[in-house]
C-alpha positions in Angstrom: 0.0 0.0 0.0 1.0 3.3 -0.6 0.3 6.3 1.6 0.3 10.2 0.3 2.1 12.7 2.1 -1.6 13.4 3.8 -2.0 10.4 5.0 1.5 9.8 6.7 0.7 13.2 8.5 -2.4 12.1 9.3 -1.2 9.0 11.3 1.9 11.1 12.4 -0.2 13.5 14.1 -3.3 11.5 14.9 -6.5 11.3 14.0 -10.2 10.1 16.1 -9.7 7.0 17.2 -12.6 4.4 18.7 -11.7 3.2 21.9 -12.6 -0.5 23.0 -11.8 0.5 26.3 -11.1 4.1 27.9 -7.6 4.9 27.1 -5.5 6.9 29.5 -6.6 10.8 29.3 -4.5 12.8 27.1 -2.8 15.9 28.8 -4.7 19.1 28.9 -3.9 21.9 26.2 -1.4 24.4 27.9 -4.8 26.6 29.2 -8.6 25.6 29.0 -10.5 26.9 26.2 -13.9 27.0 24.5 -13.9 24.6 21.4 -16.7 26.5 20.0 -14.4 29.9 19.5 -11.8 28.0 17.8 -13.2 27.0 14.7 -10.2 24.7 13.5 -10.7 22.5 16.2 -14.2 22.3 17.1 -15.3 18.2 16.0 -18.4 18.5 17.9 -20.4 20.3 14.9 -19.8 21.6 11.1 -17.6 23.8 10.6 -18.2 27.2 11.2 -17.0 28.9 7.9 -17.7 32.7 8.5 -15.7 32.2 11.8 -12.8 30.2 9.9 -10.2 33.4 9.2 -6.4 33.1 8.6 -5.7 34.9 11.8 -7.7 32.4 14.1 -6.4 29.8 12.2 -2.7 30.4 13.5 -4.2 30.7 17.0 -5.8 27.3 16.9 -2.4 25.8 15.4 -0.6 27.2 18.3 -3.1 25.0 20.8 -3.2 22.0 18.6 0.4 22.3 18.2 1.4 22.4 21.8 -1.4 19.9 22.6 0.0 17.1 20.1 3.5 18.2 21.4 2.6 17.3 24.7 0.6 14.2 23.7 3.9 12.4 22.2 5.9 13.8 25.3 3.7 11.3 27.5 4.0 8.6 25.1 8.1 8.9 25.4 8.4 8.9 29.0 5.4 6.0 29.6 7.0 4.1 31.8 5.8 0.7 30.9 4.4 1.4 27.3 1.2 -0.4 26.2 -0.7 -0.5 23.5 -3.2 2.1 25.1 -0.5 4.4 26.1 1.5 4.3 23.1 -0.9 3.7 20.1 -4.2 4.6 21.6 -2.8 7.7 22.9 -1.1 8.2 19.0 -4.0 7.8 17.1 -6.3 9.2 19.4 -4.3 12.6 18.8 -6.5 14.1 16.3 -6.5 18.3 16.6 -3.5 19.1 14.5 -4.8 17.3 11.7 -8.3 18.1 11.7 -7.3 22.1 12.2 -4.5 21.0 8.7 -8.1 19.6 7.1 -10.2 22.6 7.3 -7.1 25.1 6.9 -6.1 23.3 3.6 -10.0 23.1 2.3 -10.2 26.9 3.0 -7.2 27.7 1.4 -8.5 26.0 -2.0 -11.3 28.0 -2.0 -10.4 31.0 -0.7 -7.1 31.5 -2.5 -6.2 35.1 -1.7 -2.6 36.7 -0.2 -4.0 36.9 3.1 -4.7 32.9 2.8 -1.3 32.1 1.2 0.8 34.0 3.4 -0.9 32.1 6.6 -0.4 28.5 4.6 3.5 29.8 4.5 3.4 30.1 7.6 1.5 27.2 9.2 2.4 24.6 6.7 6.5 24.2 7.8 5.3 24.1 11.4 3.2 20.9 10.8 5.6 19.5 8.8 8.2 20.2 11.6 5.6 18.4 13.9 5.5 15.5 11.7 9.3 15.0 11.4 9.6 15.3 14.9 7.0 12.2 15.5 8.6 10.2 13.0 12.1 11.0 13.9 11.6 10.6 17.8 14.4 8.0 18.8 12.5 7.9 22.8 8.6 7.7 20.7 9.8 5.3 18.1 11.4 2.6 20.8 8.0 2.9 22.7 5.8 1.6 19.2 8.7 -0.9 18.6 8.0 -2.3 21.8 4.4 -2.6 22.4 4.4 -3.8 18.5 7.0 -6.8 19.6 4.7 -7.7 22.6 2.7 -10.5 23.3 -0.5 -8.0 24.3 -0.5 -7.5 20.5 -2.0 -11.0 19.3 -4.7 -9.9 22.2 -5.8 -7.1 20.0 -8.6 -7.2 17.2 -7.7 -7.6 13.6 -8.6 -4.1 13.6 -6.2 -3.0 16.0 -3.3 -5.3 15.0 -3.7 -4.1 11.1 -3.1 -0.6 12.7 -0.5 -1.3 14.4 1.6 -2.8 11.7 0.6 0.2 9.0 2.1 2.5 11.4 5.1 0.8 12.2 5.7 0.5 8.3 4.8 3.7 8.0 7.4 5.2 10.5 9.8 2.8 8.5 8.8 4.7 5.2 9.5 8.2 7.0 12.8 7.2 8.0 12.4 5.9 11.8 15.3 3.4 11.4 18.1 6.2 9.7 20.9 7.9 11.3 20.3 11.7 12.6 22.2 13.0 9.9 19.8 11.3 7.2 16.8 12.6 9.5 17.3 15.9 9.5 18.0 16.2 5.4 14.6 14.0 4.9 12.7 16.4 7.1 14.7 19.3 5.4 13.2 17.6 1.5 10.2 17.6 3.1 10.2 21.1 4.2 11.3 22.5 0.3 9.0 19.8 -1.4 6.2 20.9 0.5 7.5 24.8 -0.4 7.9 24.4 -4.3 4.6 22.4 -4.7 2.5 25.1 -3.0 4.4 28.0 -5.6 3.9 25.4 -8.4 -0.3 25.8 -7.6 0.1 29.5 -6.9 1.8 30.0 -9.8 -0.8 28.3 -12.7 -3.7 30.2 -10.3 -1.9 33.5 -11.4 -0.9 32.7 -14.9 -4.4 31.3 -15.5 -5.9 34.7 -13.9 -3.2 36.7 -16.5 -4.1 34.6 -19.4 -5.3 37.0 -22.1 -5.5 36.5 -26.2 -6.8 38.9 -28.4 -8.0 38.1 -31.8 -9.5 39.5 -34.5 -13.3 39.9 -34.4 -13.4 38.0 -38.6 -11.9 35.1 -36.4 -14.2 34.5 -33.2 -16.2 31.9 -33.4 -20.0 32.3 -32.4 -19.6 30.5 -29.0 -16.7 32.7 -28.2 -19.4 35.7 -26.7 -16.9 38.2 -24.8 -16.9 41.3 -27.0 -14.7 44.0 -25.3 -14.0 47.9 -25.2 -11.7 48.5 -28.4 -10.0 50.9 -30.6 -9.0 50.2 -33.8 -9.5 46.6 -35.0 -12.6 44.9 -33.7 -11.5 41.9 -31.4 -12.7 39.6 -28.8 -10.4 38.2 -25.9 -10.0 34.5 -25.2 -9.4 33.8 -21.3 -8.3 30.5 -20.2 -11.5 28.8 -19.8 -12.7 29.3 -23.0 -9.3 29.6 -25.6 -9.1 25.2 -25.3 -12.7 24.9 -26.2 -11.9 27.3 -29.1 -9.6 25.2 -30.6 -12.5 22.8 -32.1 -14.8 25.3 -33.6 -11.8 27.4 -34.9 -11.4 27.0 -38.7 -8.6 28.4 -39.7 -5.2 26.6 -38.8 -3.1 29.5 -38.1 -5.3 30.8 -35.3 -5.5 27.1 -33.9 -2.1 27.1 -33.4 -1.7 30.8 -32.0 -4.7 29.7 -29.8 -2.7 26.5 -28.9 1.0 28.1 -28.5 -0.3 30.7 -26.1 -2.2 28.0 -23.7 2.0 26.2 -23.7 2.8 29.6 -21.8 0.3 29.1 -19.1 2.9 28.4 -16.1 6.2 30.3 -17.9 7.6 33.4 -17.8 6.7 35.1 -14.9 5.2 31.8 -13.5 7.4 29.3 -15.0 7.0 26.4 -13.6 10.1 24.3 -15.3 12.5 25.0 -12.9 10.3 24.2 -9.6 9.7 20.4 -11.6 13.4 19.8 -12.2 13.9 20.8 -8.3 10.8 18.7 -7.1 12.1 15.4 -9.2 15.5 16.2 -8.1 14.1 16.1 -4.3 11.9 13.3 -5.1 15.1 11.5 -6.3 16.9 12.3 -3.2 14.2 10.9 -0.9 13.9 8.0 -2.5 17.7 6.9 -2.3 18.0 8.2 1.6 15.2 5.4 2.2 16.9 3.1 0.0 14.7 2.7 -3.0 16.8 3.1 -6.1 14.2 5.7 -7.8 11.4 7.6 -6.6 9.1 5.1 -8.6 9.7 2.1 -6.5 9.5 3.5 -3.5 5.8 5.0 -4.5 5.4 1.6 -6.2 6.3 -0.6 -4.0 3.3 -1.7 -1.9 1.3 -1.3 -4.9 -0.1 -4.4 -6.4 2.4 -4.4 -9.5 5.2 -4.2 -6.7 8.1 -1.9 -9.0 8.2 1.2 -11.0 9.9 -1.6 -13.9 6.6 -3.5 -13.6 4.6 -0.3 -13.9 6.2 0.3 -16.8 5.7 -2.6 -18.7 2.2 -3.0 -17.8 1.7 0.3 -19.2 4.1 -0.1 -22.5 1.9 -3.5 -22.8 -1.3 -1.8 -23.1 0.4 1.4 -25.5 1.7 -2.1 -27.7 -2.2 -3.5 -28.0 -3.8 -0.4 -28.8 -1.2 0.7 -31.4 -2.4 0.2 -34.0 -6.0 1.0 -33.4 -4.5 4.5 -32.4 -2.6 5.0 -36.1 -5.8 4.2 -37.8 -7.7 6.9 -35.3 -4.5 9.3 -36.1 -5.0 8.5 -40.1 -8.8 9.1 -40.5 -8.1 12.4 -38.8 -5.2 13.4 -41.0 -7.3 12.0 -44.4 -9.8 14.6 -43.2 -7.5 17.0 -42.9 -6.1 16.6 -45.9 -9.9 16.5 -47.9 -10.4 19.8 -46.3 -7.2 21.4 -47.1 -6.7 19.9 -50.5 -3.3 18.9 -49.7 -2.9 15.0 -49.5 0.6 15.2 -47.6 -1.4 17.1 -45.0 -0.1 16.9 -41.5 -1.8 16.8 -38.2 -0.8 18.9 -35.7 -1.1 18.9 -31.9 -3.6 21.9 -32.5 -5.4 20.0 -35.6 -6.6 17.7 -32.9 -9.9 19.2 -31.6 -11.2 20.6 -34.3 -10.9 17.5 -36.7 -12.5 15.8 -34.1 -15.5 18.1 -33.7 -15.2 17.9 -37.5 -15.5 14.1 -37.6 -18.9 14.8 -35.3 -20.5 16.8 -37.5 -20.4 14.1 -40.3 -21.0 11.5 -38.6 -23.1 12.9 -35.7 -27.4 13.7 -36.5 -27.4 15.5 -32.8 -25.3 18.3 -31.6 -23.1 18.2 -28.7 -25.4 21.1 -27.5 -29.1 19.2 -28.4 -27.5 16.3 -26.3 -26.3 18.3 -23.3 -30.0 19.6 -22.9 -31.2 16.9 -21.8 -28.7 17.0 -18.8 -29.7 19.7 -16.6 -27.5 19.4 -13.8 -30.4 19.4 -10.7 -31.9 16.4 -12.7 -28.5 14.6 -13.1 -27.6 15.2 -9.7 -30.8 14.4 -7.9 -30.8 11.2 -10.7 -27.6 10.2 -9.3 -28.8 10.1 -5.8 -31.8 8.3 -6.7 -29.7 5.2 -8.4 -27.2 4.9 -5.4 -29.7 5.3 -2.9 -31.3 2.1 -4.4 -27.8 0.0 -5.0 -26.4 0.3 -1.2 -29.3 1.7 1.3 -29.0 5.3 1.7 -30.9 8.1 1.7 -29.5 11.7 0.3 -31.5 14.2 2.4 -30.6 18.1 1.3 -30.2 20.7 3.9 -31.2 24.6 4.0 -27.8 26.4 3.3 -26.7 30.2 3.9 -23.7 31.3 2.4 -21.1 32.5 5.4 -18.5 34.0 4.4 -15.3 33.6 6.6 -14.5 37.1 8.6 -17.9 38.7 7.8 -20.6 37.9 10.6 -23.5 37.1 9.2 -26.8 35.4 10.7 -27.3 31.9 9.8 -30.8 30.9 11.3 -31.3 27.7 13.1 -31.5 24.8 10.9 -29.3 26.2 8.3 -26.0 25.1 7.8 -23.4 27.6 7.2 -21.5 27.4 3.7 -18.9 29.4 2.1 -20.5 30.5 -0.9 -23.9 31.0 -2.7 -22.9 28.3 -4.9 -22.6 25.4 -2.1 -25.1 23.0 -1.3 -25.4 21.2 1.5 -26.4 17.5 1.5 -26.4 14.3 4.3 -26.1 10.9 3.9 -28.5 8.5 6.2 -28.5 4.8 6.4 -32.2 3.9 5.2 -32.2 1.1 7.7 -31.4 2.5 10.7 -32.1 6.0 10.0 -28.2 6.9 11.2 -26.1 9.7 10.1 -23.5 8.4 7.5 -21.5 11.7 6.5 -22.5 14.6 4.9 -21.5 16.2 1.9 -20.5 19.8 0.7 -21.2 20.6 -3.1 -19.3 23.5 -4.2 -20.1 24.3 -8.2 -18.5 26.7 -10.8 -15.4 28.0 -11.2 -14.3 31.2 -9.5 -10.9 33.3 -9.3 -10.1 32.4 -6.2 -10.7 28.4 -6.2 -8.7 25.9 -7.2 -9.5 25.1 -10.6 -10.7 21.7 -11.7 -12.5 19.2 -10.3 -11.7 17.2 -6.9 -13.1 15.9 -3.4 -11.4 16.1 -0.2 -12.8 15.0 3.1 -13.1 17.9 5.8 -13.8 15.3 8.5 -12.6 11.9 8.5 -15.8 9.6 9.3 -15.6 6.0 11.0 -18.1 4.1 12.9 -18.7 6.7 15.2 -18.1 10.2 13.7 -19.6 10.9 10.3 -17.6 11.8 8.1 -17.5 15.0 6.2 -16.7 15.6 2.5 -16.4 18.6 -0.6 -17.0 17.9 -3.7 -15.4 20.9 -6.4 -17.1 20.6 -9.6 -16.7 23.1 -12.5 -19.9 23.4 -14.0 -22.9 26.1 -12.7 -26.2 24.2 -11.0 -27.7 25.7 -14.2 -25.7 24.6 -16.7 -26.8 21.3 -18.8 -24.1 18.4 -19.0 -22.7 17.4 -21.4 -21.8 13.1 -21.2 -18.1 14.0 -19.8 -19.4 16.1 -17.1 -22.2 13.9 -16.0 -19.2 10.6 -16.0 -17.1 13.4 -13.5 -19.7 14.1 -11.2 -20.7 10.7 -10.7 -16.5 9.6 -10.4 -16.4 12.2 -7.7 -19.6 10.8 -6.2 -17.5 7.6 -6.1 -15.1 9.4 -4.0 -17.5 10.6 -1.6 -19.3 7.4 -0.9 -16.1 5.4 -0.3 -15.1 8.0 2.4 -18.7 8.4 3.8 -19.3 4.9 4.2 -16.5 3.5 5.7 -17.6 2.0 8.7 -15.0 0.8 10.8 -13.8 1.4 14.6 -10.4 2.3 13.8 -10.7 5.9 11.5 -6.7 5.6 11.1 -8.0 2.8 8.8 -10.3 4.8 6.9 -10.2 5.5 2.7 -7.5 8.0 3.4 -5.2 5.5 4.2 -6.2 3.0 1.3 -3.6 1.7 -1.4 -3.0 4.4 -3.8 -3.6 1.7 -6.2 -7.2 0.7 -5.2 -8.2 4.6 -4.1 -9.3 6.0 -8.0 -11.5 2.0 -8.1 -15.0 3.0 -6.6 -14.8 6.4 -8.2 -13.7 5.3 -12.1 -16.4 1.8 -11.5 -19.3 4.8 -10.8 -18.4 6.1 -14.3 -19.5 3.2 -16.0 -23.4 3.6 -14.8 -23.1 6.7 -17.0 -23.4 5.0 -20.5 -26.6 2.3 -19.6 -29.4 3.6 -21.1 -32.3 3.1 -18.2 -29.4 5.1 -16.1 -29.3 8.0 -18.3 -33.1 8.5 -18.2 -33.3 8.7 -14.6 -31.0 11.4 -15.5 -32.9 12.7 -18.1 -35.3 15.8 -18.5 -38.2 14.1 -20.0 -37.7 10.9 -22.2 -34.7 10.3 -24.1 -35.0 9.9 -27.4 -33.9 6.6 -28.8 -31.4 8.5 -31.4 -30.3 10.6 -28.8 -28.9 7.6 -26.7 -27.8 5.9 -30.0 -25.3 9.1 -30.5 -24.1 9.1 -26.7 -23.0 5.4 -27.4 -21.6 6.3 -31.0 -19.8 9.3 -29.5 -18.1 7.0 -26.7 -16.5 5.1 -29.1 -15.4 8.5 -31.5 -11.4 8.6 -31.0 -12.3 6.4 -28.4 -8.1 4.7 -28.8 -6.5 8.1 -28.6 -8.2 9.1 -25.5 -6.9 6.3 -23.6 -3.5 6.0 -25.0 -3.4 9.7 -24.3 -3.6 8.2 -20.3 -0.8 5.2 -21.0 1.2 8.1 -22.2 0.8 10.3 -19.5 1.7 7.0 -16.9 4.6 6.4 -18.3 6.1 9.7 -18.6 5.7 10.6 -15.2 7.3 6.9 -14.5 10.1 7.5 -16.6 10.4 11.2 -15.0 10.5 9.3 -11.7 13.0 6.9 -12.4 15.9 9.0 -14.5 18.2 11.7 -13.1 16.6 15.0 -14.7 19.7 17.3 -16.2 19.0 20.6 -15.2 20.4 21.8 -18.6 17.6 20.1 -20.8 14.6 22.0 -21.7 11.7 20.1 -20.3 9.9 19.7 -24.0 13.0 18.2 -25.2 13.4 15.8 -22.3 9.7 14.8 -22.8 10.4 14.3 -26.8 13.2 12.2 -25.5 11.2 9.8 -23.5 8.6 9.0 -25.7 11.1 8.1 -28.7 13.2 6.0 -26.3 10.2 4.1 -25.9 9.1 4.1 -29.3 5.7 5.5 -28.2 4.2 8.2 -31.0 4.7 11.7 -30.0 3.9 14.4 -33.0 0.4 13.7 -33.4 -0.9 14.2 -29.6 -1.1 17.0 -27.9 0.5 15.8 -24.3 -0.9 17.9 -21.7 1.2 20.5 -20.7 3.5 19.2 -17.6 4.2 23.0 -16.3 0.0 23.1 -15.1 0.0 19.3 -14.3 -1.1 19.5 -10.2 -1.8 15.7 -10.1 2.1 15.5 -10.4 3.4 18.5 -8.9 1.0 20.5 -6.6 1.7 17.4 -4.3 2.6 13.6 -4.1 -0.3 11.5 -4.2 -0.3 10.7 -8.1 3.5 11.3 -8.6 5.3 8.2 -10.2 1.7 6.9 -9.4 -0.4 7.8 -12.5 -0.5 4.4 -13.9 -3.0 3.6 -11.1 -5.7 5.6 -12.9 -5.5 2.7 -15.7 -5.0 -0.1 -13.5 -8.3 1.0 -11.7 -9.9 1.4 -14.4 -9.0 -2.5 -15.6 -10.3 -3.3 -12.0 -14.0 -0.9 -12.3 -14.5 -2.9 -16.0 -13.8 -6.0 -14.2 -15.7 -6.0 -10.9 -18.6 -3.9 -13.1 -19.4 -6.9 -14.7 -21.1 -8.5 -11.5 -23.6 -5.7 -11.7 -23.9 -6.0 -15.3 -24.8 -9.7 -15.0 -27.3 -9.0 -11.7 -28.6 -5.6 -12.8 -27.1 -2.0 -12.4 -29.7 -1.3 -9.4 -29.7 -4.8 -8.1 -29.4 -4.5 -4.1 -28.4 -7.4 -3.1 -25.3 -6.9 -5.5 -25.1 -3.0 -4.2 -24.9 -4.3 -0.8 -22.3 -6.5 -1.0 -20.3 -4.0 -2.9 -21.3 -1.6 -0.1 -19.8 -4.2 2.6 -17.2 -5.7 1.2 -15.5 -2.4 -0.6 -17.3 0.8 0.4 -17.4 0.0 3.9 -13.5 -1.2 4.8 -11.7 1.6 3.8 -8.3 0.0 4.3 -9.0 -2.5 7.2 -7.7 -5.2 4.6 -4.8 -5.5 2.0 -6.5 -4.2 -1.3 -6.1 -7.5 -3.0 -8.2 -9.2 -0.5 -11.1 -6.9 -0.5 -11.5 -7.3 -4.1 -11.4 -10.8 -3.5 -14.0 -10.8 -1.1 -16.4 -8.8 -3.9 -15.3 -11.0 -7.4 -14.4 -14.3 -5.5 -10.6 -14.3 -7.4 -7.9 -12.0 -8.4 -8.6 -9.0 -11.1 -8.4 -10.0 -14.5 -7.9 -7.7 -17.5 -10.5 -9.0 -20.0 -13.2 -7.2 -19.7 -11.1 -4.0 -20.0 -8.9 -5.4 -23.3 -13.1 -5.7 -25.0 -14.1 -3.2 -24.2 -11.4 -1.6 -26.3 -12.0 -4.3 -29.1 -8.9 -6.1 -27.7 -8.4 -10.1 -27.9 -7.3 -11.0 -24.4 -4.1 -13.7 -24.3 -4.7 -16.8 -22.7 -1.8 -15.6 -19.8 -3.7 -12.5 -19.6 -7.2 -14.5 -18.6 -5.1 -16.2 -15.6 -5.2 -13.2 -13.6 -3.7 -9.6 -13.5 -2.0 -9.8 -10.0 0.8 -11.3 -8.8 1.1 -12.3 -5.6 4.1 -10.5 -3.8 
């Protein structure tokens, strides 16, 4: 299993932790206070946003810092350490962490200078507090011991799994090094964690900058932004709508001034290059102070495939078999480039892309991309989506009056409301139809604004166990008024996936919740949600009205359009961030060349696609939890097509299916090795098949065995 950077601060610094008996009382903060005027640390109720400032936030750090200080203190000087004193005490040290929760949720959507100045500040202190846990000589004998005892085979499965996960975990941070190696991984730590927040702050800005003029002859009709001019008439293309642009833009040399200008985002003033080369540098560094040869085993190597090597040739496997599907994709496009040019030796471009895609639609397509959407208003798809999962796994989605509390401005919020942080949050809770309890509750914030973090994510505010719902915020970019097109609808319902794997985890032991999970098993529930997306009877519960037969036969027809490029697009992306995690980076080599480099020294085409750009690529850089990791996207998506086909066969609603899915997945969060709750839902070992048809691939008889090896 792999643990993000999150995660080994959450068990660092503690988290709530159910009790089977009443551990020993941890000390008192340094003076008594009121939880309810300290917002960061108040876990008896939701979060009260409009009190939620950057100036009480560094007052509440200081008391959760001093209390967690004091809280490892006791467990160093215990004087006959036992697994209630040691790691009940640990895990039951949860204030630091849940003040680092709400800070960090605040700061994404609140991005302003008073927010990133506090995050500068507060952000090396718990770090600092982290290193210190991990790198305790006096705390780290204490776990050793109780962990060697015989009181451990005592202990519940629950309990014993927790025990080992931390001790590996300590292991991962460095427990067992020398001082000297100590104090430079905590020093990494410190500058990774500094050039990964100005590598987010600095696509924010450039995105905010990003300005192209062009001439009015030239703006397509969706492009509506006419501006104050002199001169030549002209529209301005911001960032959010210059990509779009790019398929509805005829002519070629606009296309690629459209698609030069979106390479600077993240240069110049905001260049980004040099903070990657540092970060893998670092990355690099860490890796070989632990004793992992690159930074891609040691991310890989509680994974199921084990090695950053065995990444990689699962994922140059799957670029092999869907070669030369992807050259015919790449040739229909260029053909059609070259009718509508009149130039036979016509040649596609990274900015050709789009548009002859959209181009292909037209011809083939007898519904617009627009006509489709309509049917999609986003209430209908949302309140459709609750329906369908309410009826697989019990629940019922109840939504709650909401007032919009800004943080700083006092504002009355009248009993019965819950307080959000904009107008454009919903607020929503998640009950178990059979007992009528409170699962978790759910925060829905929609639409892009200048000072969120763009794209589209889910963290959890409040981790949730048996005993304390948990709470979680979904980000989505589209307006509650905007109708979805099929790629939003399959995002909100991936995030969805997200949500209900942290709500309904439903063990004693929250340490053991879905933050913890294997990296390689977190992205399942969310990418297997996806696939309710394209079944016909699920789409008209999403519908507004009936939907017409030929409109459902042109969602299907579009799924498979340049269907191949899409997903080698993804096997591409893996491996480049495995080779960038497993090569020493010279300093002196212009990132695009480097890039260029590793897709011809793995024979992988290059030219035709247009690779994302890596300067604005946050899954890599903003912070660890997908770096040398992005193959898991496409090995969970091999196990959602595989464990999908259970409901397939029993019905997409079925309950009794739901249910078990709900029990044996949903609800263990990461009380089990990975491989063994999958087990426990399919009755054997993932297999690839399923994935390979649906991409009108022949699976190989060793294939068909199974897609795991045992380690």
């Amino acid at each position: 299993m792999t643990f993000t950077r999150s995660l080994l601060l959450l068990l660092a610094l503690g988290s709530c932790h159910a009790q089977e008996q009443t551990p020993a009382a941890p000390p008192a903060p340094p003076a008594a206070i009121r939880l309810q005027n300290h917002p960061f640390l108040d876990d008896a109720q939701l979060p009260a946003w409009s009190k939620m400032t950057p100036e009480q936030a560094q007052i509440d750090f200081t008391i959760a810092l001093q209390r967690h200080a004091a809280i490892i203190q006791a467990i160093e000087n215990a004087a006959e350490p036992t697994y209630e004193n040691t790691f009940g005490l640990f895990t039951g040290n949860h204030e630091l962490f849940q003040a680092w929760l709400r800070w960090l949720i605040l700061a994404k959507l609140h991005d302003t200078p008073e927010t990133r100045t506090a995050t500068e500040k507060l952000e090396p202190l718990y770090l600092q507090a982290s290193s210190a846990a991990f790198h305790s000589e006096k705390l780290w004998n204490a776990l050793k011991k109780v962990a060697g005892s015989a009181e451990v085979r005592t202990l519940s499965p629950a309990r014993q799994r927790l025990i080992a996960e931390t001790v590996n975990l300590f292991r991962e941070e460095g427990a067992d090094l020398p001082p000297e190696k100590k104090t430079r991984l905590a020093a990494i730590d410190q500058e990774l964690s500094r050039l990964s927040r100005c590598f987010t702050a600095n696509i924010i800005d450039s995105t905010k900058t990003f300005e192209l003029s062009i001439g009015e002859e030239n703006a397509p009709e969706a492009i509506q932004q006419p501006t104050p001019h002199t001169g030549t008439p002209r529209r301005i293309l911001n960032y959010g709508n210059a990509r779009p642009t790019l398929a509805v833009t005829k002519d070629e040399q606009l296309r690629k001034t459209i698609w030069q200008a979106l390479q600077t985002i993240a240069t110049g003033t905001y260049d980004n290059e040099p903070l990657i080369k540092q970060i893998l540098a670092l990355r690099r560094e860490r890796a070989q102070l632990l004793g992992y040869p690159t930074y891609a085993d040691m991310v890989a190597a509680r994974t199921m495939l084990g090695t950053g090597a065995a990444a990689k040739r699962h994922i140059c496997g799957m670029i092999d078999k869907l070669r030369s599907q992807y050259a015919a994709e790449t040739e229909t496009l260029r053909r059609l480039k070259a009718d509508e040019t009149n130039n036979p030796d016509a040649r596609l471009e990274p900015w050709d892309q789009a548009y002859y895609i959209a181009r292909h639609y037209e011809k083939q397509s007898k519904i617009s991309y627009w006509a489709l959407a309509s049917h999609f208003p986003a209430d209908n798809v949302l309140q459709g989506m609750f329906g369908i999962y309410s009826q697989l796994y019990g629940i019922t989605v109840i939504e709650c009056p909401a007032k919009a509390a800004k943080p700083g401005r006092k504002q009355t919020v009248l009993p019965g409301t819950v307080e959000v942080w904009h107008r454009h949050v919903r607020f929503f809770e998640i009950h178990d139809q059979a007992t009528g309890k409170l699962l978790g509750s759910l925060y829905i914030d929609a639409g892009n604004r200048p000072d969120k973090r763009p794209g589209i994510w889910t963290q959890e505010i409040r981790l949730g166990s048996s005993r304390t719902p948990g709470i979680v915020c979904i980000s989505l970019a589209h307006e509650w008024d905007d109708d979805l097109d099929h790629a939003s609808i399959e995002q909100l319902f991936h995030e969805f996936g997200h949500a209900l794997h942290r709500i309904l985890y439903d063990g004693e032991e929250t340490d053991l919740g879905c933050i913890s999970i294997a990296r390689d098993f977190n992205e399942f529930p969310s990418i297997i949600n996806e696939l309710w997306t394209w079944d016909r009877d699920i789409l008209q519960r999403l519908c507004q009205g009936p939907l017409p037969d030929d409109a459902y036969e042109q969602i299907l027809a579009n799924r498979n359009l340049f269907r191949i490029g899409n997903e080698i697009f993804q096997y591409k992306m893996a491996l480049l961030d495995l080779e960038l995690h497993s090569r020493h980076i010279d300093d002196a080599t212009p990132l695009d060349d480097l890039v260029k480099t590793i897709m011809e020294q793995n024979n992988v085409p290059h030219a035709e696609l247009d690779l994302a750009n890596l300067r604005e690529n946050m899954h890599l850089f903003s912070n660890s939890a997908y770096a040398g990791l992005y193959f898991v996207y496409l090995w969970d998506k091999m196990l959602a097509e595989d464990a999908f086909s259970r409901f397939r066969e029993k019905g997409l609603t079925n309950p009794e299916t739901g249910a078990e899915f709900r029990r044996t997945i949903l609800s263990k969060g990461n009380s089990k090795p990975a491989i063994e709750l999958y087990r426990n839902f399919m009755g054997r070992a993932p297999k690839p098949d399923v994935l390979l048809q649906t991409l009108g691939i022949q699976p190989t008889t060793p294939h068909t065995q199974s897609a795991h090896q045992e380690p």
